[in-house]
C-alpha positions as CSV (number, residue, x, y, z in Angstrom):
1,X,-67.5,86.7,-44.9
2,X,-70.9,88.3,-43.4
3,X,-68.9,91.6,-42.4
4,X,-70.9,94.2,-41.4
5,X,-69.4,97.6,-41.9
6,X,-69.8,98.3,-38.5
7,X,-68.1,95.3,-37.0
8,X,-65.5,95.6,-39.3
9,X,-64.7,98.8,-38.0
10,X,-64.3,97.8,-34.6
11,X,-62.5,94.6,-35.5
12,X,-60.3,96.9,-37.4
13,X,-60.2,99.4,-34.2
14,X,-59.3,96.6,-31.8
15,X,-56.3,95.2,-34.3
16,X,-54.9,98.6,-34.5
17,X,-54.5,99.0,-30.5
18,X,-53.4,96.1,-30.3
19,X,-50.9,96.4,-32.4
20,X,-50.1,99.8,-31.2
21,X,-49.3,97.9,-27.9
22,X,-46.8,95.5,-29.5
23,X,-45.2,98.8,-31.2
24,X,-44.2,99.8,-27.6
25,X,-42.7,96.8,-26.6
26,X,-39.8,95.6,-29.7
27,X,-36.9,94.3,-27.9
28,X,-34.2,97.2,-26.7
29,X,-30.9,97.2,-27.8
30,X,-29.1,94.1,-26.7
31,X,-27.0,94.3,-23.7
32,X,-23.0,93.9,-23.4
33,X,-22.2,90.6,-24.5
34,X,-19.0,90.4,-24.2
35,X,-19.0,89.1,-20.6
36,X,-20.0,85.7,-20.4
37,X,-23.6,84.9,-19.9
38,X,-25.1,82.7,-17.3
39,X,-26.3,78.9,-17.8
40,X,-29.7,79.8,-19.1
41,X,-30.0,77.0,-21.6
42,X,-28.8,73.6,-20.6
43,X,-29.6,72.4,-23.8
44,X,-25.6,73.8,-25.4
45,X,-24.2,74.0,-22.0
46,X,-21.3,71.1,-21.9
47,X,-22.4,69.8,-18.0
48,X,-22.6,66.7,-17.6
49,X,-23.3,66.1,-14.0
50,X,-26.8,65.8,-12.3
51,X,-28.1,69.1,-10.5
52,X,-30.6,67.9,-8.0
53,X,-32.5,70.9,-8.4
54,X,-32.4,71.1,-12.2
55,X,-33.6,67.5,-12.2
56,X,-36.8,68.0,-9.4
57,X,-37.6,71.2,-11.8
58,X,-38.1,69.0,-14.9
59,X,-39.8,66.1,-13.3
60,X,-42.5,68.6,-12.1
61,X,-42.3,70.5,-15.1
62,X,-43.1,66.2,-16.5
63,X,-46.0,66.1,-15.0
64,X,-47.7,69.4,-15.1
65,X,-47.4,68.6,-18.9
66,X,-48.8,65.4,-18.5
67,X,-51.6,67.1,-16.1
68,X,-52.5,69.4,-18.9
69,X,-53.7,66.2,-21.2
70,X,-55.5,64.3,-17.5
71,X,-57.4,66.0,-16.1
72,X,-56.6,69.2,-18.2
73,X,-57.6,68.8,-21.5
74,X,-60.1,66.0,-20.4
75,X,-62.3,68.7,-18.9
76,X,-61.7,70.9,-21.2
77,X,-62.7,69.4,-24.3
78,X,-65.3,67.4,-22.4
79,X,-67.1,69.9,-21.1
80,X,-67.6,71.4,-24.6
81,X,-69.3,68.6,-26.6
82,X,-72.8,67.5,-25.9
83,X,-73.9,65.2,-23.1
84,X,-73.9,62.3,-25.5
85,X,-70.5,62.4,-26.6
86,X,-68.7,63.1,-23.4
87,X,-67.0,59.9,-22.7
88,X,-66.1,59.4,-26.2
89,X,-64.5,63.1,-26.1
90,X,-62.6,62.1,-22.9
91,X,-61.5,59.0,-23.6
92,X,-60.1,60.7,-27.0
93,X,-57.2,62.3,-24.6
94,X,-57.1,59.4,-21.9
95,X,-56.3,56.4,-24.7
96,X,-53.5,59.0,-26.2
97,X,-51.7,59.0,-22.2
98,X,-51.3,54.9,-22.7
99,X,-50.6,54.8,-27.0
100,X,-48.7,57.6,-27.0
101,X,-46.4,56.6,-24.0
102,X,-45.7,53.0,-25.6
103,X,-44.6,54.5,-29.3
104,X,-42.5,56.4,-27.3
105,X,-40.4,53.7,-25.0
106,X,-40.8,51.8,-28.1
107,X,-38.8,53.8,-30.8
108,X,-40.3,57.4,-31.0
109,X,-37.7,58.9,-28.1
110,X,-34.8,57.4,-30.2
111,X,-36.5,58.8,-33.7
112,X,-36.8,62.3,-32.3
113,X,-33.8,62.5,-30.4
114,X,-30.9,59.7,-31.5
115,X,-28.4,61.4,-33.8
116,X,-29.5,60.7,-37.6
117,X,-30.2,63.3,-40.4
118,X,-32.0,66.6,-41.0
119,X,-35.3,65.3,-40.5
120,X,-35.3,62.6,-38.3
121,X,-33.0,60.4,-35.7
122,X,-32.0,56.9,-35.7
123,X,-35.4,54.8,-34.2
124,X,-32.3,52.0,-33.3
125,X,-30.7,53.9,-31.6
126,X,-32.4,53.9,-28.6
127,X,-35.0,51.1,-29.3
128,X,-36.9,50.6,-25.8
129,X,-34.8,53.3,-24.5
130,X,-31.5,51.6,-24.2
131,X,-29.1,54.0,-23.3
132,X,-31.7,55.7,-21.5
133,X,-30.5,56.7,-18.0
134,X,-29.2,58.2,-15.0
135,X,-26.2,59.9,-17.1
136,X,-27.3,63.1,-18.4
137,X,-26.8,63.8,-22.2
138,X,-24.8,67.0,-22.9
139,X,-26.4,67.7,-26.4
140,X,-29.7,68.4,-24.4
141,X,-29.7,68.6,-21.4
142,X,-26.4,68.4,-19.3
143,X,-27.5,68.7,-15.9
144,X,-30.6,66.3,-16.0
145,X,-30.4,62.7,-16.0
146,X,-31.1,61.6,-19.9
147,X,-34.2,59.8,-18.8
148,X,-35.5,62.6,-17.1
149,X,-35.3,64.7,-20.4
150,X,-36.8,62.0,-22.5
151,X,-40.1,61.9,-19.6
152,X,-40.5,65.6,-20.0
153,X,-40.6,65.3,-23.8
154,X,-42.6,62.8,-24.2
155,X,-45.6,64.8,-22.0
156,X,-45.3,67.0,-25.2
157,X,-45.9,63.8,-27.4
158,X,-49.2,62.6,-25.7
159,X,-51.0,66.0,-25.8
160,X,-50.0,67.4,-29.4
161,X,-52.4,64.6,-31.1
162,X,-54.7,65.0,-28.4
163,X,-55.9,68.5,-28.6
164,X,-56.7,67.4,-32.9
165,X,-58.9,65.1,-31.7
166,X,-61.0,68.8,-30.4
167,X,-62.0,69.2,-34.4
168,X,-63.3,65.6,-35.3
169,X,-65.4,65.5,-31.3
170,X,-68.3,63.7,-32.4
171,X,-68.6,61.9,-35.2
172,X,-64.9,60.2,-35.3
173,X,-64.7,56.3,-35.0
174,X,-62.8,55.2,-32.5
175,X,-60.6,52.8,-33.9
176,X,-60.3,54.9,-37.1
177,X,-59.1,57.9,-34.4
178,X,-56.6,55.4,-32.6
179,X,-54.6,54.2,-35.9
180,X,-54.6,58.0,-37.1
181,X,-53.1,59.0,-34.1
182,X,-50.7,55.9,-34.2
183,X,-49.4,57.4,-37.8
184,X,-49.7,60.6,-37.5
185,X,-47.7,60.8,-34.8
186,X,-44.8,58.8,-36.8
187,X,-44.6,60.7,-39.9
188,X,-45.5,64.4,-38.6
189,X,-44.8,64.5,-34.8
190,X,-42.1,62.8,-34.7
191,X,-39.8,64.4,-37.4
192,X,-41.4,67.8,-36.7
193,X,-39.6,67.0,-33.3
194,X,-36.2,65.8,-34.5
195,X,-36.3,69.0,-37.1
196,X,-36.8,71.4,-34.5
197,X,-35.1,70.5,-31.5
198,X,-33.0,66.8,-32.2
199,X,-29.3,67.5,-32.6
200,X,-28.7,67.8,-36.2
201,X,-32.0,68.9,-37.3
202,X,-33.0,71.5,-40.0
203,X,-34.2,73.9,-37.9
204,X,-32.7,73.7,-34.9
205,X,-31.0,76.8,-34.0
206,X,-28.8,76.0,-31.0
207,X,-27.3,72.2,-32.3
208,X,-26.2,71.9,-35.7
209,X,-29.6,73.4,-37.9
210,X,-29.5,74.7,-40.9
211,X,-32.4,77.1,-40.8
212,X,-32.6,78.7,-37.8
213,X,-35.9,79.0,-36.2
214,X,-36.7,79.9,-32.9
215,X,-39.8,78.0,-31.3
216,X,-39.0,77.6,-27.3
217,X,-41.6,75.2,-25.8
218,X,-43.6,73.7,-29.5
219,X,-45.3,76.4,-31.3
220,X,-44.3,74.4,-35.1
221,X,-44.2,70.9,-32.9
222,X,-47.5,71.2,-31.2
223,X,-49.9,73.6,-32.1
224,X,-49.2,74.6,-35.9
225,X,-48.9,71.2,-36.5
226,X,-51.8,70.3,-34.7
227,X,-54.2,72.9,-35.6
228,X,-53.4,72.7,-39.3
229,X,-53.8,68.5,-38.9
230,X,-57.5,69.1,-37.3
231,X,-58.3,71.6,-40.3
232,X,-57.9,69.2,-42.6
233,X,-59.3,66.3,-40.4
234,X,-62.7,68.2,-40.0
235,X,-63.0,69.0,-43.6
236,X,-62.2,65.3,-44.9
237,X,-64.3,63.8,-42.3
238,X,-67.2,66.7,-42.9
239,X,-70.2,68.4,-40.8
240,X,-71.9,66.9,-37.8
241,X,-74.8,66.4,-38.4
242,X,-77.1,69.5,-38.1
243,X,-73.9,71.7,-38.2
244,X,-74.2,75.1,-38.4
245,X,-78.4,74.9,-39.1
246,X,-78.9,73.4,-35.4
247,X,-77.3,75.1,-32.5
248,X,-74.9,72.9,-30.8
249,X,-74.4,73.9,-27.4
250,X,-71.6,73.0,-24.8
251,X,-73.3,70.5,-22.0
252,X,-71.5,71.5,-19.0
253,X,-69.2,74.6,-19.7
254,X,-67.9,74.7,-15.8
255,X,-66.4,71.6,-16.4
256,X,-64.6,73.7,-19.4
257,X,-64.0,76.2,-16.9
258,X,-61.9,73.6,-14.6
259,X,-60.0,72.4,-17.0
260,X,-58.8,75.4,-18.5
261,X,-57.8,76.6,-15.1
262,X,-55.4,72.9,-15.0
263,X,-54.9,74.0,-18.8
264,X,-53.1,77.4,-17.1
265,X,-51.5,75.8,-14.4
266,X,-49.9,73.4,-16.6
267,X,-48.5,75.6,-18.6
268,X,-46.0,76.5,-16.6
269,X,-44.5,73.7,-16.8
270,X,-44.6,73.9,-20.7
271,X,-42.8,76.5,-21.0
272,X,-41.2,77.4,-18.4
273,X,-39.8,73.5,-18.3
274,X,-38.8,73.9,-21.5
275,X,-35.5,75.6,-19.9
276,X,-34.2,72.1,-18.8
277,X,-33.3,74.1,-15.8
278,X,-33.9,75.5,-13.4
279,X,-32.3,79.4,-13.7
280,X,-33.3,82.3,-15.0
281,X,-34.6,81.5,-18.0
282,X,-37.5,78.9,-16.5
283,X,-38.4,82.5,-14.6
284,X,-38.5,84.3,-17.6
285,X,-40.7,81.7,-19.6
286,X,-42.8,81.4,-16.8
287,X,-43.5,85.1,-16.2
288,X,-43.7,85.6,-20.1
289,X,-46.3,82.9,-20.1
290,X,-48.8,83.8,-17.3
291,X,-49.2,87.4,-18.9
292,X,-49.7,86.2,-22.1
293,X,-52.5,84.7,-20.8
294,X,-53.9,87.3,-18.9
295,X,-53.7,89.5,-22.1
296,X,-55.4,87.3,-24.0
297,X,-58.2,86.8,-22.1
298,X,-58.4,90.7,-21.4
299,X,-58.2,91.3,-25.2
300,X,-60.4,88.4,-26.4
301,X,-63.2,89.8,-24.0
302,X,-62.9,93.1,-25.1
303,X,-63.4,92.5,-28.3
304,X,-66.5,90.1,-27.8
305,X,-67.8,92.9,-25.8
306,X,-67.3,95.5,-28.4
307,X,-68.4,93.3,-31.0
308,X,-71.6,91.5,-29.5
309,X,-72.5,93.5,-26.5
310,X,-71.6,91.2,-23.9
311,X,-68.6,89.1,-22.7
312,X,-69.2,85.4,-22.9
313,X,-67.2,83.4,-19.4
314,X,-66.5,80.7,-22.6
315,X,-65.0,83.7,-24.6
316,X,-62.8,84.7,-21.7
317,X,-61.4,80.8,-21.4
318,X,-60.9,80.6,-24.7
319,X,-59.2,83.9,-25.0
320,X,-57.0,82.3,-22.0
321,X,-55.9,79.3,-24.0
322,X,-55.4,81.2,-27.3
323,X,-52.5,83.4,-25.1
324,X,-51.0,79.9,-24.1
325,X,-50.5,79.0,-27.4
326,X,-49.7,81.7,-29.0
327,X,-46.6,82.5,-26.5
328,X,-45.5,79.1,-26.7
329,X,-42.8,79.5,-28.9
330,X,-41.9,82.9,-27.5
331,X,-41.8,82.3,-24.1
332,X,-38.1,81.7,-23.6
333,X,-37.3,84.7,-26.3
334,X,-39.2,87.6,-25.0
335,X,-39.9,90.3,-22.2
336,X,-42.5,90.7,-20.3
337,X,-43.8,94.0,-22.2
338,X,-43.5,92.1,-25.4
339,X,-45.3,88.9,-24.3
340,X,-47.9,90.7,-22.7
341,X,-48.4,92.7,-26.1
342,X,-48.3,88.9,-27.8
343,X,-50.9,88.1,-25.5
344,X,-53.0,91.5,-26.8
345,X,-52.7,90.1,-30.2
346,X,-53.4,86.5,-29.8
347,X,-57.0,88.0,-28.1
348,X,-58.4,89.4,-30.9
349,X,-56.8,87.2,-34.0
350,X,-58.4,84.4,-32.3
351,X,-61.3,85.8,-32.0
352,X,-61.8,86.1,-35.2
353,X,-60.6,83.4,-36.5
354,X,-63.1,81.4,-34.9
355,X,-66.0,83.5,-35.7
356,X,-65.1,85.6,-38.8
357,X,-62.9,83.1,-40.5
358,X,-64.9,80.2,-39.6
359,X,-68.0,81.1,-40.3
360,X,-66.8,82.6,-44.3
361,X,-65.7,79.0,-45.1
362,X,-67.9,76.8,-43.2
363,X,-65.9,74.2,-41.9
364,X,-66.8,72.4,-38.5
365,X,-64.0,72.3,-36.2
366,X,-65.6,70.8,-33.7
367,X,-64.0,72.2,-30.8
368,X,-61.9,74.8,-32.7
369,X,-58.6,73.6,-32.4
370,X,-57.3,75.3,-35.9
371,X,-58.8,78.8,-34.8
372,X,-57.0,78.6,-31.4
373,X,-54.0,76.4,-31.7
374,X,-52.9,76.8,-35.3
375,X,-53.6,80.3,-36.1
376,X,-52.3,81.3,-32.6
377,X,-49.1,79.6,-32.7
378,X,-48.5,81.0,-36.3
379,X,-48.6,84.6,-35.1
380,X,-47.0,83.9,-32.1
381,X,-44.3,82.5,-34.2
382,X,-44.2,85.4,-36.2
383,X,-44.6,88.0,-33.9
384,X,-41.2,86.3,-31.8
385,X,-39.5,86.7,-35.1
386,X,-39.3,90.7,-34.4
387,X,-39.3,90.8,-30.8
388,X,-36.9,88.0,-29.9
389,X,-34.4,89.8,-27.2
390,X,-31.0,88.9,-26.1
391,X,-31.5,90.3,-22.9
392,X,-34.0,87.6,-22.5
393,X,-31.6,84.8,-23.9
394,X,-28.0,85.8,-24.6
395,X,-27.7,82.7,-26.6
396,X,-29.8,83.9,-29.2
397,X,-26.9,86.1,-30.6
398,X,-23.5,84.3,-29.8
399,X,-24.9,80.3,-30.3
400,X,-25.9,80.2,-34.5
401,X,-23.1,80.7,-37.2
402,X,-22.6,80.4,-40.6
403,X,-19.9,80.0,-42.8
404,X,-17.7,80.2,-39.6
405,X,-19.4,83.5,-38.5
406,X,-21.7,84.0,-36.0
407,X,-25.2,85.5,-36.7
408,X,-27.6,87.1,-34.4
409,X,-31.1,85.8,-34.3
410,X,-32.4,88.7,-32.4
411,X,-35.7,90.6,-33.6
412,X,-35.5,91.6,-37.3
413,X,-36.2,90.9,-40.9
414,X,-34.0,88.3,-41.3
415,X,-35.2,86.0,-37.9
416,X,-39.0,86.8,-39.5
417,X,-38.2,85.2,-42.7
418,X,-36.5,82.3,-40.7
419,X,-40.0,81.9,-38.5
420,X,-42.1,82.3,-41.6
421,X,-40.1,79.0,-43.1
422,X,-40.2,77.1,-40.1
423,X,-44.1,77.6,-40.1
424,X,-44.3,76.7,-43.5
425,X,-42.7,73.9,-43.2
426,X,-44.7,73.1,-40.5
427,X,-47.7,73.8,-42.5
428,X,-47.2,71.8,-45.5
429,X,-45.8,68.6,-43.7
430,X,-49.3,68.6,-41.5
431,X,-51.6,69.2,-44.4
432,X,-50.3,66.8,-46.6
433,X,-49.2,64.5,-44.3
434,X,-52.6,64.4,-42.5
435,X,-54.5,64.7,-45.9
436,X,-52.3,60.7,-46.7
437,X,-52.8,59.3,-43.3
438,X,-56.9,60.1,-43.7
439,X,-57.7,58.4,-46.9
440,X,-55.4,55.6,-45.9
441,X,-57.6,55.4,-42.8
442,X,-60.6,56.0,-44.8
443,X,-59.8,52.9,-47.1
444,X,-59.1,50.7,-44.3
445,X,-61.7,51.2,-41.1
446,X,-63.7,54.2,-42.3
447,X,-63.4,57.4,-40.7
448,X,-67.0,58.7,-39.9
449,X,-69.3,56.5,-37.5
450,X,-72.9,56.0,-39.4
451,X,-75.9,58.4,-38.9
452,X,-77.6,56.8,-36.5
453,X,-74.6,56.0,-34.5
454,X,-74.0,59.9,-34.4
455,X,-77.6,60.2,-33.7
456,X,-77.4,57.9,-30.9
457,X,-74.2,59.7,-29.4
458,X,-70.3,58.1,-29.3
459,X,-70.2,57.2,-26.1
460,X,-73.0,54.3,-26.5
461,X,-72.7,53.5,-30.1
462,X,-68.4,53.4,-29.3
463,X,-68.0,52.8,-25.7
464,X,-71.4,51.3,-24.5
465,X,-71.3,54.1,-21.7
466,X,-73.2,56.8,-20.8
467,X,-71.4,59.8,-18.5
468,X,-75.1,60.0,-17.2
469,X,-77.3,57.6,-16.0
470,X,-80.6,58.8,-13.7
């Protein structure tokens, strides 16, 4: 893996602080419950009226989500690729806002979210979202309108497939990209969703699972399943060409810059919308969330400084994002103390991830989605698994039962093993899933625009455009 003794050393230095940190801040003992807890979950409460201020939250919360894809994610990604390709990379999120949004209206609301079976809801159910209205719907959200819940979720929809499209920047036909995204978000977004957080699905902790595994805002939905989809995507698809004998360097990294600050901003409504409320626990989320980034980025530049002598503005973005991720599914589970030491973590596993790891194996993620996104969301997952606090979430120890008796799902053994099944799972749909959808694509359209398309760049040989012109 090109280790130097020395850098392993301080890599290994680094880990063992921050994991020192994370030590410190394991969950306390869980407070009385035998008082009843506050509506800090709409998602089991039995409401069923509209709160005015529940419902302005989660509209908000809509479109900071939908913010982080345009202009967000748009600038983000954009600003990364060369100056050749960065229409083609834009226009990558911007299609999803439009495709996305009709599968959804269409049947993928209903197939996420209609009642059905383990792994996925009725798509008749709610075909063009009938039954779709002002009434709220008690299994999810009781004091939202059920249209309200089904715009929030559906934010989550168009940017999941979007942030893949970060591995395969550059070399990806278009139309080959659009009917990937098309089925991929039918056979591994969709039932991810329904799994996780329909009523009645495998995992889902709080209505009717099976397995339950605790992921607040889409750590399995979004970024493990998205992360592990653009590993595989950028190894089918292979190199660009030139990669890694050429440098290819970002064109314009302040435009990276601006939209990882909407990336941040965004986020809030993430996770902290995620609460389908607007009480305590959208606080908590959204505190647990902003230090999680601020870690990360503290953590991520310290160890780039350590390592290489001097701290990169790009590694101090990234490092940003990577706490984002990684606290997604954490963020309605955890303290402060503990998120922040979650944020320490995601800083340097990142970091090495998309140098260390990376570079051992050779593949060219693009954009490094995996490195980020997959491999921070699967220790975020993890981590929650021992540091998930009642205090936090009462619900967590008085909502799950089996066999007629109720089991905690605070911090321990047994929630780890229930994580590390939920990210398998998660894992092994994606790959295999993703691995199908290619070659199908493959045999239809082709995957990989021709040499001297790529030579030319994607946004003239796909889009007859240039972002440029003197």
């Amino acid at each position: 893996m090109n280790f130097t003794h020395s850098s392993l050393n301080k890599a290994l230095f680094c880990s063992y602080l921050v994991l020192l940190g994370i030590l410190f801040t394991r969950p306390l003992p869980a407070a009385d419950l035998t008082a009843p807890p506050p509506q800090i979950q709409s998602a089991v409460a039995p409401v069923v009226s509209v709160n005015s201020g529940d419902n302005a939250w989660l509209l908000a919360s809509a479109a900071l989500v939908l913010m982080m894809t345009a202009p967000g994610l748009i600038l983000f990604y954009g600003g990364l690729v060369r100056t050749k390709n960065v229409l083609s990379t834009m226009m990558h999120s911007l299609i999803l806002m439009a495709v996305i949004s009709t599968l959804w209206m269409v049947f993928g609301y209903s197939m996420a979210f209609s009642d059905g079976n383990a792994f996925f809801g009725n798509p008749f159910t709610h075909l063009f979202l009938k039954g779709v209205g002002g009434a709220p719907n008690p299994a999810y959200a009781g004091t939202v309108p059920a249209e309200s819940f089904m715009l929030f979720q559906m934010m989550f929809a168009i940017i999941t497939p979007a942030l893949i499209s970060g591995a395969v920047a550059e070399r990806v036909k278009f139309k080959a990209y659009l009917l990937f995204m098309v089925l991929w978000t039918i056979v591994v977004y969709l039932p991810l969703c329904h799994m996780m957080w329909g009523k009645g699905g495998l995992f889902n902790w709080a209505n009717g699972g099976k397995i339950p595994v605790l992921d607040f805002a889409g750590g399995t939905v979004v970024h493990i399943s998205s992360g592990v989809s653009a590993l595989v995507f950028a190894l089918v698809i292979g190199k660009r060409d030139g990669f890694p004998r050429e440098p290819i360097m970002p064109h314009n990294v302040v435009l990276s810059l601006i939209g990882a600050g909407l990336l941040w901003v965004g986020w809030f409504g993430f996770n902290a919308g995620s609460a389908l409320n607007a009480g305590a626990l959208a606080t908590s989320a959204f505190a647990a969330t902003h230090f999680s980034a601020a870690a990360a980025a503290l953590s991520w530049t310290g160890t780039e400084w350590f390592l290489k002598g001097k701290p990169s503005v790009l590694g101090a973005v990234s490092g940003m994002v990577a706490g984002l991720a990684t606290i997604t599914p954490a963020s309605g589970f955890v303290s402060v103390p503990a998120a922040f030491g979650i944020g320490l973590a995601a800083g340097v596993v990142c970091y090495l991830a998309v140098t260390k790891l990376k570079a051992a194996f050779g593949y060219d993620d693009s954009l490094d989605v995996f490195g980020v996104h997959g491999v921070g969301s699967m220790t975020g997952m993890l981590l929650l698994g021992f540091l998930a606090n009642p205090e936090v979430n009462p619900l967590i120890a008085t909502t799950f039962s089996k066999n007629g008796v109720v089991v905690s799902l605070a911090g321990g053994p047994h929630q780890v093993w229930n994580q590390l099944a939920g990210v398998g799972a998660t894992v092994m749909l994606a790959a295999i899933a993703t691995f199908i959808i290619l070659k199908l694509v493959d045999a239809t359209v082709g995957l990989r625009v021709d040499q001297e398309d790529e030579s030319l760049g994607l946004d003239l040989s796909q889009h007859g455009e240039r972002a440029y012109n003197e």
